[in-house]
C-alpha positions, -999 to +999 in steps of 0.1 A: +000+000+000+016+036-007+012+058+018+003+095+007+019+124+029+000+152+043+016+185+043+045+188+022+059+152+027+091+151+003+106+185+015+093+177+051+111+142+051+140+151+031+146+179+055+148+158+082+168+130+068+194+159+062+185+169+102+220+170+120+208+153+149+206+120+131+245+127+119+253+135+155+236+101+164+255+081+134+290+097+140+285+088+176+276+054+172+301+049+141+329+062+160+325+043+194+322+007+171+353+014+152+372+025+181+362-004+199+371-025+171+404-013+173+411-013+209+392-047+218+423-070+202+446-061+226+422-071+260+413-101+241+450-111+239+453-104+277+424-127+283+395-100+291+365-090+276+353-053+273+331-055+303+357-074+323+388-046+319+358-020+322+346-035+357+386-034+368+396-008+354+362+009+373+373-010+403+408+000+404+400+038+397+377+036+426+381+048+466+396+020+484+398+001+451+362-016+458+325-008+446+288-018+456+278-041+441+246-019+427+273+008+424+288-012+401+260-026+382+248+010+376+288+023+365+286-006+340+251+000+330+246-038+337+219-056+355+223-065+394+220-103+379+243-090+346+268-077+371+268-106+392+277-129+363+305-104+354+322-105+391+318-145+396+339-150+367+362-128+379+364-134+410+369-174+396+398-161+377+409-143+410+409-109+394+384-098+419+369-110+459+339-104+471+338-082+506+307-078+528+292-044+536+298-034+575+268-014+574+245-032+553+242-069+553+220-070+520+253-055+502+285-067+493+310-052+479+333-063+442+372-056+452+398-058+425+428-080+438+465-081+436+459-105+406+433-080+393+454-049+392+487-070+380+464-081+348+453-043+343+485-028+350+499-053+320+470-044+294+472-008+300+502+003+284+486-010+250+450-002+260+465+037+260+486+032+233+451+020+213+434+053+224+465+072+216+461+061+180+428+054+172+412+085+192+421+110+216+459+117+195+437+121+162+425+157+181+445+185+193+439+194+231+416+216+224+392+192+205+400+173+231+387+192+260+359+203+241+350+167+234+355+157+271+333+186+284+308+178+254+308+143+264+307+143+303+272+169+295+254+143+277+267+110+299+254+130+336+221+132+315+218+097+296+230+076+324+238+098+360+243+068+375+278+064+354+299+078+390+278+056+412+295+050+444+329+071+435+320+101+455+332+079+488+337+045+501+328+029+535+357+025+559+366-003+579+343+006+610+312+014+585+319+052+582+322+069+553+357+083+536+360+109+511+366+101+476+399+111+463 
């Protein structure tokens, strides 16, 4: 059946196929699957997926080296159970331990171990390297900033809960320590 516009349909629509929002949309999403399919090789070769060096790496950069585990799960933008899956295999391969909460028995936290941080410290020289070449040295620091600032904007909208649990960390009598 062949639909007949109202208005002014092949002006309207070819207006907004030209729209820059949909080029924003498909430079965005052609540029984070090409970069990844640049940078992925080299955490394959050192034995980790993509969401395994993300959840160290997220680990690692966090205060006291540890996350919630619903911290976590919301920083990877995984499921509670998706997250789960993630640390169990992990913590099989010893890159990570499981630590209870002191102030809340329901939660536990994800801890990257000596293992854990050995295995990131060893893909990271390359993993920079890879985003060296294939992104952030493609732009001069100012592109760069710009993109950063451009970037962080959109993420505290699209997914604020991205910094989950970095802003402090429990101590070791249940308080609460500044993040660093």
């Amino acid at each position: 059946m062949i639909v007949k516009w109202l208005d002014d349909p092949p002006s309207k629509a070819a207006g907004m196929l030209d729209d820059p929002r949909l080029t924003a949309a498909g430079l965005l999403t052609e540029v984070f699957t090409g970069v990844m399919a640049r940078i992925t090789p080299s955490l394959t070769e050192a034995g980790l997926s993509a969401i395994d060096f993300e959840t160290l790496l997220r680990l690692a950069r966090s205060p006291g080296q540890r996350l919630r585990m619903s911290d976590l799960a919301a920083q990877t933008n995984l499921s509670t159970s998706g997250v789960t899956r993630v640390v169990d295999r992990l913590e099989r391969d010893g890159l990570v331990a499981r630590e209870a909460c002191m102030s809340d028995r329901r939660a536990s936290y994800a801890v990257i171990t000596e293992a854990g941080l050995a295995r990131l410290t060893a893909v990271l020289p390359q993993h920079l390297e890879d985003i060296e070449t294939w992104f952030t040295g493609l732009l001069t620091p100012e592109q760069l900033d710009a993109l950063l600032n451009a970037l962080r904007t959109i993420r505290d909208v699209v997914r604020p809960c991205a910094t989950a649990g970095s802003e402090a960390t429990e101590t070791a009598d249940g308080g609460r320590a500044p993040a660093h």
